[in-house]
TIPAKE-353733 format. One record per residue (C-alpha): residue in three letters; x, y, z. Coordinates in pm, whole numbers, plus 50000, padded with zeros to 5 digits. Layout:
<pts>
ALAXYZ;...
</pts>
This chain:
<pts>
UNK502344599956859;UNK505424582056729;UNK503984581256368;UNK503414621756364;UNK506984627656480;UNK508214604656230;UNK505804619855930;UNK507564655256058;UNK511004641656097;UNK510474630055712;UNK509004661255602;UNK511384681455749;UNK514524680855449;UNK511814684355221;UNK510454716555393;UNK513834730555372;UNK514514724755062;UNK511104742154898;UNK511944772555158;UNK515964774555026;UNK514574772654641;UNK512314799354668;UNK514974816554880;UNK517574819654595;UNK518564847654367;UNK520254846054013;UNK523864859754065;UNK525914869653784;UNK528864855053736;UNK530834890553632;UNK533664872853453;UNK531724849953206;UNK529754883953112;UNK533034898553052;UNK534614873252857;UNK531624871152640;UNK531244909652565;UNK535014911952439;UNK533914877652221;UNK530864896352057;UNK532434938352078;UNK535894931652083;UNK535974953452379;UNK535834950952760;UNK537804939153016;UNK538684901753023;UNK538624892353438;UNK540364882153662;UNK543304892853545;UNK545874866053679;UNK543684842653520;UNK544444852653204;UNK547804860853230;UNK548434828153341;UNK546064805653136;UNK545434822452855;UNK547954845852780;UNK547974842952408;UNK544074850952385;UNK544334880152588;UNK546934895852373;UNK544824887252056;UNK541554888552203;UNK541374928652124;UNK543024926351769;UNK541364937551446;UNK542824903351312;UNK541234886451554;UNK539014858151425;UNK535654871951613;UNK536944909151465;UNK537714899351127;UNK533964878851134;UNK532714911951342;UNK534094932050969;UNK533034911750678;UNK529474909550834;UNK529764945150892;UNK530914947450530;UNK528424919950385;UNK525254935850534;UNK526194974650467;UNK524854968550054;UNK521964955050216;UNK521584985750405;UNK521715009450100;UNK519234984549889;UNK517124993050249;UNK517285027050224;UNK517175024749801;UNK513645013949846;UNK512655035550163;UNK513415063349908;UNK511265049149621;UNK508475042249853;UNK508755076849954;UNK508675089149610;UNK505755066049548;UNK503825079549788;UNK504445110549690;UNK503525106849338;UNK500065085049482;UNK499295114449698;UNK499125140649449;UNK497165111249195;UNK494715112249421;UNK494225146849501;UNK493785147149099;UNK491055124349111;UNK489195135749397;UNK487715168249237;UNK486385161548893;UNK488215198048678;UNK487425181748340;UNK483925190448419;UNK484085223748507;UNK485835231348185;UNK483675209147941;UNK480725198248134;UNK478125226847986;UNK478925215747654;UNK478075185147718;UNK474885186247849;UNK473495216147607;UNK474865193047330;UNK472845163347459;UNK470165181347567;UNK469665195547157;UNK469465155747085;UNK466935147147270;UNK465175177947138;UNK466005163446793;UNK464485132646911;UNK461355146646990;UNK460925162346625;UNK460905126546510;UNK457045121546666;UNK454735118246436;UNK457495113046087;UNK458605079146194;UNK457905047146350;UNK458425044546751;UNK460785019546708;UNK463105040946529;UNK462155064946779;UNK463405051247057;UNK466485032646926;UNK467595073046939;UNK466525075047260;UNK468385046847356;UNK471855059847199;UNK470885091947390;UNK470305069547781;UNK473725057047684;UNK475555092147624;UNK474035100447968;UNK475305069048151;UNK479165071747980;UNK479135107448129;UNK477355093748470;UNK480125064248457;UNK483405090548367;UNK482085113248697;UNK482435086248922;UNK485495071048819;UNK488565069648989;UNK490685091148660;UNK493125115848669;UNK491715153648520;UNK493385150548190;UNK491935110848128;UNK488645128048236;UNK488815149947968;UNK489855124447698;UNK486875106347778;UNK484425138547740;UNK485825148347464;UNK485135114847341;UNK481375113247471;UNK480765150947306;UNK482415138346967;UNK479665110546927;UNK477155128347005;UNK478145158546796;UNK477955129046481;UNK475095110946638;UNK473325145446623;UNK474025151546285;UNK472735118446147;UNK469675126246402;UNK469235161346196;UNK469555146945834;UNK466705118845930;UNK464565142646067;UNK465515167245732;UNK464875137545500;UNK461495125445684;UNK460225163945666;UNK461065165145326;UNK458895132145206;UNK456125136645460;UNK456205100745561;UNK452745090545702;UNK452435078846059;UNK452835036745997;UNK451145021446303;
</pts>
């Protein structure tokens, strides 16, 4: 019996003292917040009064000064960062204009108006190659043959390749321009051969 009362009679401070910790609340202490808002804002109300009056009488009177040290700090930070505001805003602009700019690229690129203007020209013109081609049968050797035939499955992949590329209208049309002006020469040559082979009535060489 005496050794429980004694383990509760040592407890017992300890007891207390977990039930006043949890207990406790944070109170502000009003005149430290004061003191430091007219520090940082150079504004507020330095309290208690007397305390100030009588301690630190000089700091009150200079506390709320533009030539105070924190105000004079408070201005040249406020004057040091306001370029770096404008440079901000300076490049919030130019993103906006970039983005602009981007936004109408890619409304270019998305529908392909080169080929609505050009693209029938381009296929009749390779489509009279190939029909060239064919005239060749039976005038020339198949190798020959299909080394035209080859020129003409790469015509058709440069157009395939300019469709799906990611090219503003008037690059587009460069590039079909360019496609249609090689085959317009290729197509000539193609015509002269086939003129020239007609002409001699080469026999078939196997």
């Amino acid at each position: 019996m005496k050794r429980v009362i004694c383990s509760l009679l040592f407890l017992l401070p300890i007891i207390g003292t977990k039930v006043t910790a949890q207990s406790m609340t944070y109170l502000p202490d009003v005149a430290k917040r004061n003191q430091i808002q007219v520090m940082e804002l150079g504004a507020g109300v330095l309290t208690p009064d007397f305390y100030y009056n009588m301690f630190h009488k000089n700091y009150k009177k200079t506390a709320y000064l533009p030539t105070s040290p924190k105000n004079s700090l408070r201005m040249t930070t406020y004057l040091s960062s306001k370029p770096q505001v404008e440079f901000a805003d300076s490049i919030e602009a130019d993103l906006k204009s970039r983005a602009k700019i981007e936004a109408l690229n890619l409304a270019d690129r998305e529908v392909d108006l080169a080929w609505t203007s050009i693209g029938n020209k381009l296929d009749n013109t390779l489509r009279k190659y190939r029909n060239n081609i064919n005239s060749l049968s039976g005038k020339t050797k198949n190798d020959e043959i299909e080394e035209w035939k080859s020129l003409a499955d790469q015509y058709d992949f440069a157009i395939k390749t300019i469709k799906k590329a990611y090219l503003a209208n008037s690059q587009r049309q460069k590039q079909y321009m360019t496609i249609y002006d090689e085959i317009c020469k290729t197509n000539e040559l193609l015509v002269d051969r086939v003129k020239t082979l007609t002409l001699k009535k080469q026999p078939i060489e196997s």
